[in-house]
VEXLO-391757 format. One record per residue: residue number from 1; residue in one letter; x, y, z of N, C-alpha, C in turn. Coordinates in Angstrom, 1 decimal. Layout:
residues N
n  res  n.X  n.Y  n.Z  ca.X  ca.Y  ca.Z  c.X  c.Y  c.Z
NUM  a  X  Y  Z  X  Y  Z  X  Y  Z
...
END
This chain:
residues 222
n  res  n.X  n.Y  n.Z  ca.X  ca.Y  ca.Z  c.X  c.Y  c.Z
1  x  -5.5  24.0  42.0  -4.9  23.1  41.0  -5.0  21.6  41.5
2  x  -5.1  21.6  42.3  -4.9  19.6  43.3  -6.2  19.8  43.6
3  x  -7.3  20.3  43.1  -8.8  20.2  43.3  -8.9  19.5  41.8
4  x  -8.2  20.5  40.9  -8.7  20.1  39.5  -8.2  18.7  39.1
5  x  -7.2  18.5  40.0  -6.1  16.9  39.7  -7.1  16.3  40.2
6  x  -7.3  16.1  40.9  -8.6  15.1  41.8  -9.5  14.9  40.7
7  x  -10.3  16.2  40.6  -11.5  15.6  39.3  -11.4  15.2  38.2
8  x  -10.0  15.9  37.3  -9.7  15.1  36.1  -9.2  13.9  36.2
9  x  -8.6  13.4  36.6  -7.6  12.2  36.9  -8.5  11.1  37.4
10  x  -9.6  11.5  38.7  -10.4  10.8  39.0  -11.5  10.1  38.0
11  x  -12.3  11.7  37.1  -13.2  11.2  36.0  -12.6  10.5  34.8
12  x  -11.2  10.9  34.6  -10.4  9.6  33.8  -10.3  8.6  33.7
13  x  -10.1  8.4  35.2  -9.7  6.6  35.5  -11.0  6.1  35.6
14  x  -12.2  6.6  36.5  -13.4  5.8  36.1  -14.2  5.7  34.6
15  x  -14.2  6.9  33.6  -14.4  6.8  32.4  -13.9  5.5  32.1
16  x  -12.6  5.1  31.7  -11.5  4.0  31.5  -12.4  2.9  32.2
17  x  -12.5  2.9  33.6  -12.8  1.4  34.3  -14.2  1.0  33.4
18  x  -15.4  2.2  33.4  -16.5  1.7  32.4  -16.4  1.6  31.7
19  x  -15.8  1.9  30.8  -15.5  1.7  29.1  -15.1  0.2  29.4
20  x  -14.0  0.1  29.8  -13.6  -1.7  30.1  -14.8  -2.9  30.3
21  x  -15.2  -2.0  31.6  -16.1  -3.2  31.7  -17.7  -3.3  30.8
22  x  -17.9  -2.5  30.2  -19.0  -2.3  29.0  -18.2  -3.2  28.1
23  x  -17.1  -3.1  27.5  -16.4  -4.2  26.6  -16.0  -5.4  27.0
24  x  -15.8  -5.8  28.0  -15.8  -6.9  28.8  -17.0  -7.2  29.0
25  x  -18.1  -7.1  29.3  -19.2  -7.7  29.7  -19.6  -8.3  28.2
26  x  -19.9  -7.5  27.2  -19.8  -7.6  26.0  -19.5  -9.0  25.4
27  x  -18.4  -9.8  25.8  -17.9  -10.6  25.0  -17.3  -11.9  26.3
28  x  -17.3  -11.8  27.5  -17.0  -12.4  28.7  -18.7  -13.4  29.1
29  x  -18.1  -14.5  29.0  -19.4  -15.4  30.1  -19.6  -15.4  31.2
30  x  -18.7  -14.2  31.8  -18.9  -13.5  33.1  -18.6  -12.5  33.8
31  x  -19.0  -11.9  35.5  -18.8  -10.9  35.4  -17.4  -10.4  35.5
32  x  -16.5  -9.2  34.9  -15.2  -9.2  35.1  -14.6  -9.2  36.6
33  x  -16.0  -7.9  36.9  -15.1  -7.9  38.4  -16.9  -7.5  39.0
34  x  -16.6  -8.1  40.1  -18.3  -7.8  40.9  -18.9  -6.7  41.3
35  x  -19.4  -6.5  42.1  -20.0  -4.8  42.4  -19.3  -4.1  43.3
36  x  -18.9  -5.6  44.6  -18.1  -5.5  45.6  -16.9  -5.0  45.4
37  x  -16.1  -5.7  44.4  -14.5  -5.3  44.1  -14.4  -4.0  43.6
38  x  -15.3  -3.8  42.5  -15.7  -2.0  42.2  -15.2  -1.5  43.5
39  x  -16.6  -1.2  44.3  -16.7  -0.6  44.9  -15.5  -1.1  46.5
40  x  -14.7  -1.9  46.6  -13.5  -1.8  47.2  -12.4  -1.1  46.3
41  x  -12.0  -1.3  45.0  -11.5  -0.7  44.5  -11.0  0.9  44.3
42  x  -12.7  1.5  44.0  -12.7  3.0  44.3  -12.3  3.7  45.8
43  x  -13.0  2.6  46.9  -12.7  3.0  48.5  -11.2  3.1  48.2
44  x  -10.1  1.9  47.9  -9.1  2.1  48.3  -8.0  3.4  47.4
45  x  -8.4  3.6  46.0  -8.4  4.9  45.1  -8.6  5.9  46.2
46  x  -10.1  6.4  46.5  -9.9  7.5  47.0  -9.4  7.5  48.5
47  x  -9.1  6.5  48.7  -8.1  6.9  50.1  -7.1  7.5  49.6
48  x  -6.2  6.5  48.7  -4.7  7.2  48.3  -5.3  9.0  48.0
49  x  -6.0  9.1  47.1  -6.5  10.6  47.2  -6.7  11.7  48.1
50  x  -6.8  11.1  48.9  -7.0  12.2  50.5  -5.6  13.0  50.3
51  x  -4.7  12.3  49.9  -3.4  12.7  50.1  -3.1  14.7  49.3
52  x  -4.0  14.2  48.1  -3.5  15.3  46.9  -3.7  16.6  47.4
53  x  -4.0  17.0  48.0  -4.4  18.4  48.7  -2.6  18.8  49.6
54  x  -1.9  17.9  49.8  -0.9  18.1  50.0  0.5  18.1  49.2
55  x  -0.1  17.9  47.9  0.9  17.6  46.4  1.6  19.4  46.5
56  x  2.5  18.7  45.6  3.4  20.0  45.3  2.7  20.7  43.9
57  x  2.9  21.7  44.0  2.0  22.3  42.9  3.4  23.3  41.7
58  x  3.4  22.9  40.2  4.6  23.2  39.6  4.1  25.4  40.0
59  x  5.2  25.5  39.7  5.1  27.2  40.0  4.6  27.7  38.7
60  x  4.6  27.2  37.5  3.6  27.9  36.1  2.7  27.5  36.0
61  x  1.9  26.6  37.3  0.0  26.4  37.5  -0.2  27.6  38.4
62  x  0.9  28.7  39.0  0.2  29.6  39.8  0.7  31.1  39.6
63  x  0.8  30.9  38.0  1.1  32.4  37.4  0.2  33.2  37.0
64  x  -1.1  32.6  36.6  -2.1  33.0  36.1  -3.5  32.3  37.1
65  x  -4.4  33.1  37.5  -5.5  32.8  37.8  -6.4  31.2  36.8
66  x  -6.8  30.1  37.8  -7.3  28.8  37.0  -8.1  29.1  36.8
67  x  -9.0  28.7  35.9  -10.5  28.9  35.1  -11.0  27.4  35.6
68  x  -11.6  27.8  37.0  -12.7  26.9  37.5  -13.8  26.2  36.3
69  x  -13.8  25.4  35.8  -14.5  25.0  34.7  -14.5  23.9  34.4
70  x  -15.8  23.0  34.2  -15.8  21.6  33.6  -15.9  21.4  32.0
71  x  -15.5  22.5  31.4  -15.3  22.4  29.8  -14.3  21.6  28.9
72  x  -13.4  21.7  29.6  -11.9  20.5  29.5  -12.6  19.2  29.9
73  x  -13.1  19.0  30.7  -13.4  17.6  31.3  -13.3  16.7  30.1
74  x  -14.3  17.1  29.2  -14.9  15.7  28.5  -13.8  15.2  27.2
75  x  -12.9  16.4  27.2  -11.7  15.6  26.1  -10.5  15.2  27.0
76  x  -10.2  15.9  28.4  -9.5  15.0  29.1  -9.9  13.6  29.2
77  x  -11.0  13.3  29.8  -11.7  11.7  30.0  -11.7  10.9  29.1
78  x  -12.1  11.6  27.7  -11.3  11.0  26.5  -10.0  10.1  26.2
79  x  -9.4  11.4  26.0  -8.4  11.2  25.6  -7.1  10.4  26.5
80  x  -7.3  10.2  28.1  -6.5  9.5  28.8  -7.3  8.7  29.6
81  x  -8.7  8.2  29.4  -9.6  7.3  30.2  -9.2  6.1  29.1
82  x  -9.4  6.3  27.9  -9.4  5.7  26.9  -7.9  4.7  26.7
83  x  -6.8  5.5  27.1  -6.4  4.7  27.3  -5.9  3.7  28.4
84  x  -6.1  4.0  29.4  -6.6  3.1  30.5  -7.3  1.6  30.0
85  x  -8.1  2.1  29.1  -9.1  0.9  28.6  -8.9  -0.3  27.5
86  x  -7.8  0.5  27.0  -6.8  -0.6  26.0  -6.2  -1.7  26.9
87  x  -5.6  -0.6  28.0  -4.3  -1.7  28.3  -5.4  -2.6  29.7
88  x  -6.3  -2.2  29.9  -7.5  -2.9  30.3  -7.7  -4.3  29.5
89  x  -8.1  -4.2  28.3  -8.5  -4.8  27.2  -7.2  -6.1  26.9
90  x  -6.2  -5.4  27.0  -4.6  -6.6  26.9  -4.6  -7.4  27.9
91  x  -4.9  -6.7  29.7  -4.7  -7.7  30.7  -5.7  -8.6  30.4
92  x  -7.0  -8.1  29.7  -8.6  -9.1  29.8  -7.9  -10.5  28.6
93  x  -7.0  -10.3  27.7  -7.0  -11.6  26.9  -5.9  -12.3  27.4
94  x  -4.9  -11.5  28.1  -4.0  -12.1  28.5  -4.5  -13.2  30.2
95  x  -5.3  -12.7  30.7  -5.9  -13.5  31.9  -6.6  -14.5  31.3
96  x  -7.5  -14.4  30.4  -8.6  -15.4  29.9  -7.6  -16.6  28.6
97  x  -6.9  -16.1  28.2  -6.4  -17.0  27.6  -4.4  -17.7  27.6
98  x  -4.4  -17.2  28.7  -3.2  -17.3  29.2  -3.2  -17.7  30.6
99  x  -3.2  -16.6  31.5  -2.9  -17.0  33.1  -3.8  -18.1  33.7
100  x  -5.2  -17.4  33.2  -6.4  -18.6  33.7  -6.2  -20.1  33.0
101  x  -6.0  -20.4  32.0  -6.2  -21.6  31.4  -4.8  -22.2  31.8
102  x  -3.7  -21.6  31.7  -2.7  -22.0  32.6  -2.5  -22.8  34.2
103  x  -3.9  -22.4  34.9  -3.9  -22.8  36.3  -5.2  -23.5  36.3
104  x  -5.7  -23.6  34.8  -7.5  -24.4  35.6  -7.5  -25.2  34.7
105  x  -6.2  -26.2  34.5  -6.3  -27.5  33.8  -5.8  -27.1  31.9
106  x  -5.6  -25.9  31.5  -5.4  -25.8  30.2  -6.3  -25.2  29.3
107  x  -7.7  -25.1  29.7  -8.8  -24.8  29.3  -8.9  -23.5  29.1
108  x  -9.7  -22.6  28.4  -10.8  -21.8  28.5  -12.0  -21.9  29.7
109  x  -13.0  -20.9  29.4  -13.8  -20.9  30.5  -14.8  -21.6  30.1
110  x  -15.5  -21.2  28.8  -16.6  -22.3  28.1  -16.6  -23.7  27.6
111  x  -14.7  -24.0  28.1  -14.5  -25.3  27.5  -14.7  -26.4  29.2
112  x  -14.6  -25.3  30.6  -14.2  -26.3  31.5  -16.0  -26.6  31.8
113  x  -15.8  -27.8  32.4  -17.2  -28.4  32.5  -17.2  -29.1  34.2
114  x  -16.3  -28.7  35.1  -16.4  -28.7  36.4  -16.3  -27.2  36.9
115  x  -16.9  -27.2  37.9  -17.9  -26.4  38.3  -16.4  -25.5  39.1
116  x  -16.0  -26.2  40.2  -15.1  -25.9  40.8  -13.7  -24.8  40.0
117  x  -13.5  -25.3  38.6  -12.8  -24.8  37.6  -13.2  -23.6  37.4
118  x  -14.0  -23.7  36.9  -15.2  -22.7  36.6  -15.0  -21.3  37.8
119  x  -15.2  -22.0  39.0  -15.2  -20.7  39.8  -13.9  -20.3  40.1
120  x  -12.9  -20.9  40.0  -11.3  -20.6  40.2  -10.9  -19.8  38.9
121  x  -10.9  -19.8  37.8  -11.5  -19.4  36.7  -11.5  -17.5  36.7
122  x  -13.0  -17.5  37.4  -13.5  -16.4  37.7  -12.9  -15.7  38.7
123  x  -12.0  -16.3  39.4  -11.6  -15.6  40.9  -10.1  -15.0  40.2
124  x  -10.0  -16.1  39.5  -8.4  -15.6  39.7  -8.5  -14.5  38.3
125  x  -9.6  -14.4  36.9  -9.6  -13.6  36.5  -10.1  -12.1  37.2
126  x  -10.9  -11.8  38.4  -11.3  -10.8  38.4  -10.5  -10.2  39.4
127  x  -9.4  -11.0  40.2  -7.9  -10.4  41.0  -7.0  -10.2  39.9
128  x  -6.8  -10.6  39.1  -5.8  -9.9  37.9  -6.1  -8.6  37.5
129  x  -7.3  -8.6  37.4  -8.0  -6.9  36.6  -7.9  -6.6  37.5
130  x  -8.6  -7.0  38.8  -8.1  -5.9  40.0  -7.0  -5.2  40.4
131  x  -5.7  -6.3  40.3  -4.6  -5.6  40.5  -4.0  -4.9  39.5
132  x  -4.2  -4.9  38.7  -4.2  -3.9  37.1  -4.4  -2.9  37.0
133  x  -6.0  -2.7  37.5  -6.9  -1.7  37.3  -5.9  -0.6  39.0
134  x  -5.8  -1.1  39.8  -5.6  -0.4  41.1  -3.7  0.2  40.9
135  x  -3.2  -0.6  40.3  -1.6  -0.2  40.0  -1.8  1.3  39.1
136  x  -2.3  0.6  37.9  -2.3  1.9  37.2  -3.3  3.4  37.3
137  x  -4.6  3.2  38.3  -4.8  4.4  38.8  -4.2  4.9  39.9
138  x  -3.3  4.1  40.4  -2.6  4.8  41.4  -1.1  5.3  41.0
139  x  -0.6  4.6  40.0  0.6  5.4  39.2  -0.1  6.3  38.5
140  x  -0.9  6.5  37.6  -1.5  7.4  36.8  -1.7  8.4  37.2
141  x  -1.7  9.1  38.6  -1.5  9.9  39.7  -0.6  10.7  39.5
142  x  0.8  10.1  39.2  2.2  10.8  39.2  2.3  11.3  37.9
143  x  2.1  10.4  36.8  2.3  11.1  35.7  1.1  12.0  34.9
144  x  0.1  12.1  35.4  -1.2  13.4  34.8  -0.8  14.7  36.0
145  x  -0.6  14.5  37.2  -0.4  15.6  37.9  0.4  17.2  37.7
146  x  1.1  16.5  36.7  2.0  17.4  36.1  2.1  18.5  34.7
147  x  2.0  19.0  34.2  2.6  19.1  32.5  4.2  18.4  32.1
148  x  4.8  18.8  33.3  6.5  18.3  32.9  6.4  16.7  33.3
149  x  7.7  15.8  33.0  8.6  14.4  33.5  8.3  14.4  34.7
150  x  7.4  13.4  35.3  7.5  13.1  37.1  8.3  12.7  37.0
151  x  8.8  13.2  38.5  9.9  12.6  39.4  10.9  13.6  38.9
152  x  11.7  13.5  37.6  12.4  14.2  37.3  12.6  15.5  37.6
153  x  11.9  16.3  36.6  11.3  17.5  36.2  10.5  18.5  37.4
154  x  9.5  17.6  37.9  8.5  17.9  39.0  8.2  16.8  39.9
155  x  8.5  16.6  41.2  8.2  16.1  42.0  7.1  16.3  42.7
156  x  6.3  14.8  43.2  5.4  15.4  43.8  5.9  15.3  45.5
157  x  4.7  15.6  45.9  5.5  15.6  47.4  6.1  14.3  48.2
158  x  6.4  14.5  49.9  7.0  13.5  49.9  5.7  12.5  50.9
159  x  4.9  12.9  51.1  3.6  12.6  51.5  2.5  11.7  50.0
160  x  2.8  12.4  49.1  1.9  11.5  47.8  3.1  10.4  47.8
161  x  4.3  10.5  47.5  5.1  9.5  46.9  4.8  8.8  47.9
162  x  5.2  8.7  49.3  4.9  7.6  50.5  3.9  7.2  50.9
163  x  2.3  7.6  50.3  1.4  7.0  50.7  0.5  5.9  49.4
164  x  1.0  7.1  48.0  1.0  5.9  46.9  1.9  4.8  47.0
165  x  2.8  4.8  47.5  3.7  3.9  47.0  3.5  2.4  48.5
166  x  2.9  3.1  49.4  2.6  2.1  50.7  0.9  1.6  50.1
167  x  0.3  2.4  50.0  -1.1  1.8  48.9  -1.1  0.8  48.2
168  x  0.1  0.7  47.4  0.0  -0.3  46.2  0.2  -1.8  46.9
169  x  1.6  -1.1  47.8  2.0  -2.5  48.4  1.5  -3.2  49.3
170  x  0.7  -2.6  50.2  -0.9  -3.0  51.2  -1.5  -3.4  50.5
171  x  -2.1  -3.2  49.5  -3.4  -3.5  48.6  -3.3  -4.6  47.7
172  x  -2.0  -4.7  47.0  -1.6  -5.9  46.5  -1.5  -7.0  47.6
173  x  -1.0  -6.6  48.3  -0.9  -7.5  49.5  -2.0  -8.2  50.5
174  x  -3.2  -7.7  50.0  -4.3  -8.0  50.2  -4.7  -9.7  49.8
175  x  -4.2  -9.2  48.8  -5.0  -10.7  47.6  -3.6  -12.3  48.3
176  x  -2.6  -11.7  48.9  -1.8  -12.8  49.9  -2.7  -13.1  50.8
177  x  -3.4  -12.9  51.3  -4.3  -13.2  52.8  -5.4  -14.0  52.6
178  x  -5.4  -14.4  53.5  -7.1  -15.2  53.7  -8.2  -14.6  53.8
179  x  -7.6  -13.0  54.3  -9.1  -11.9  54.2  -9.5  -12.0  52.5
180  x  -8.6  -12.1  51.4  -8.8  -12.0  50.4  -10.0  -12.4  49.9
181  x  -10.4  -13.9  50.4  -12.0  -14.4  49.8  -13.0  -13.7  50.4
182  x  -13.0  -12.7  51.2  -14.1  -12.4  51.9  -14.5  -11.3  50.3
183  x  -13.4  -11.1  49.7  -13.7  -9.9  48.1  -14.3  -10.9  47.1
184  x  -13.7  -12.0  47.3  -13.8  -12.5  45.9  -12.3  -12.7  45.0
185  x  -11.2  -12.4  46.1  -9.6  -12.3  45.5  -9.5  -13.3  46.0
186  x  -7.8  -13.9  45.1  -7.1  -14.9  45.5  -5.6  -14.4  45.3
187  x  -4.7  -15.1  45.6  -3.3  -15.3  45.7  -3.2  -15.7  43.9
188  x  -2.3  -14.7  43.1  -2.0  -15.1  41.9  -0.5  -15.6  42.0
189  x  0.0  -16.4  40.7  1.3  -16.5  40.7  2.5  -15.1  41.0
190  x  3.5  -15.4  41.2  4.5  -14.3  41.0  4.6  -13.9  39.5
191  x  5.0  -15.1  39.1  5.0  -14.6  37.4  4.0  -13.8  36.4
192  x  2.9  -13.6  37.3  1.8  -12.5  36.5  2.3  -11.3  37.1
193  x  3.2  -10.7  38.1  3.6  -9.5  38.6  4.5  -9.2  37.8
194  x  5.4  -9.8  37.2  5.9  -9.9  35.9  5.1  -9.0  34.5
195  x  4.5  -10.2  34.0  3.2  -9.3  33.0  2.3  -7.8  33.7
196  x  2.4  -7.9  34.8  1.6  -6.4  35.4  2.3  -5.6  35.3
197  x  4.4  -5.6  35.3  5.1  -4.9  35.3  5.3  -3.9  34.0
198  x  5.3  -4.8  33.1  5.5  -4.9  31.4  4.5  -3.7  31.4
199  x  3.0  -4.3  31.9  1.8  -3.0  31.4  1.9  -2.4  31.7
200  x  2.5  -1.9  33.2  2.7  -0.7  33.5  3.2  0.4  32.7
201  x  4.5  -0.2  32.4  5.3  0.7  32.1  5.2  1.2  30.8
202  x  4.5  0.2  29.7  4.1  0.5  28.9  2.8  1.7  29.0
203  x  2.5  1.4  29.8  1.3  2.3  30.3  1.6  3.4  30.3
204  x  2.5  3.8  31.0  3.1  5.0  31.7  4.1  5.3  30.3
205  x  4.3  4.8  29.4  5.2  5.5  28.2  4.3  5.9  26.8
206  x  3.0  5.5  26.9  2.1  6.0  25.9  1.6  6.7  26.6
207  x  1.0  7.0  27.7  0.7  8.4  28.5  1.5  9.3  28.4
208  x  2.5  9.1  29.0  3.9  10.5  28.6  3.4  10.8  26.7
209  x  3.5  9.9  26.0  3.6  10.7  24.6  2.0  11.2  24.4
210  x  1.0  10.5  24.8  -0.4  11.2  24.8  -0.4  12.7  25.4
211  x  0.2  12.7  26.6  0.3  14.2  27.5  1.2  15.1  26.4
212  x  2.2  14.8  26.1  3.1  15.4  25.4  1.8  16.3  23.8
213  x  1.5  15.1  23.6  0.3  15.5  21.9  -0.7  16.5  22.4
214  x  -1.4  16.1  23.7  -2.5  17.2  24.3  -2.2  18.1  24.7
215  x  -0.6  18.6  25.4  -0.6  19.7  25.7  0.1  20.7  24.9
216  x  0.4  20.3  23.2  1.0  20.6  22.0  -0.6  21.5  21.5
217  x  -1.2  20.5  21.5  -2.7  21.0  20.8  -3.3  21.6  21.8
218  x  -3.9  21.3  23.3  -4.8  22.1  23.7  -4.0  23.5  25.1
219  x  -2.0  23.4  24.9  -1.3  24.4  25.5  -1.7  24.4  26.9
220  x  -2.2  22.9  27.3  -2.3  23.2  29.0  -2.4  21.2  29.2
221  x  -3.2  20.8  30.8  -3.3  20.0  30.8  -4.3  19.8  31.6
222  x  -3.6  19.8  33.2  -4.8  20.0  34.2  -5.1  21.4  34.1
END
């Protein structure tokens, strides 16, 4: 069962990240986020993942023999990658026409005409989606792991709760540092942790009702 969490949850959240950035590339005069940050991104994902093999497993995933199978996959990835990619899509207009123009003189990106702007621009939009994209696959964790209410309902262990929840706050804490530019990150305001909070949670409350509809119709989950 914490084999199958790993691959659904996993091929979800990446489905979601490409879907995003296929629509962001799309309509952006640049890249969202680089090859680098990707690919730091996923490193620090599947670290928190090492963990799942020690999750608690609910006792009606081990009543019945699992049906080893990738046939579920492609309407799971669907139906919870996808939304990943909305609230992707809200942080992308809310950075580009809010946070960013906010800190690089008032502008847009095709309106600034110094160079320097331009790249502050790009820095500070592609650490906003990063910290976005890394919060909510790393909460998204707690609430697909289950059929029932995390936390409530079903807990997961006390090894996932302590090492997601020290992940988020190291890795956010990342973009505080001067190692930051070696990614391509910078130091954002406080007040955008604010707006990250909002999406969260909204995040996490249209997933509960999405989980809730999928496992009405297809009587399971993972």
């Amino acid at each position: 069962t914490n084999m199958l969490k790993y691959i659904k949850i996993t091929a979800s959240s990446n489905f979601g990240n490409i879907l995003s950035i296929v629509c962001a590339s799309a309509f952006l005069p640049f890249l969202p986020m680089t090859s680098l940050q990707i690919l730091l991104l996923n490193l620090l994902y599947d670290i928190l993942c090492i963990i799942l093999p020690w999750d608690n497993v609910d006792e009606a995933e081990t009543l019945s023999p699992r049906d080893w199978s990738g046939k579920t996959l492609g309407r799971f990835m669907l139906s919870f990658g996808s939304i990943s990619s909305l609230f992707d899509i809200v942080t992308f207009l809310f950075l580009y026409y809010v946070l960013c123009p906010a800190l690089c003189g008032g502008a847009t990106y095709l309106h600034l005409t110094d160079c320097v702007l331009r790249h502050q621009f790009v820095v500070l939009f592609q650490t906003g989606w990063f910290l976005e994209s890394m919060w909510t696959q790393v909460l998204i964790l707690h609430f697909l792991r289950t059929r029932k209410i995390p936390f409530l309902q079903s807990r997961p262990s006390a090894p996932v709760i302590c090492i997601t929840l020290a992940g988020i706050i190291a890795f956010t804490g990342i973009t505080f540092t001067k190692g930051a530019a070696l990614f391509g990150l910078t130091r954002l305001p406080i007040w955008y942790f604010a707006f990250l909070l909002i999406i969260v949670l909204l995040y996490m409350l249209l997933t509960t009702g999405v989980k809730a509809l999928y496992q009405k119709k297809y009587h399971a989950l993972i």
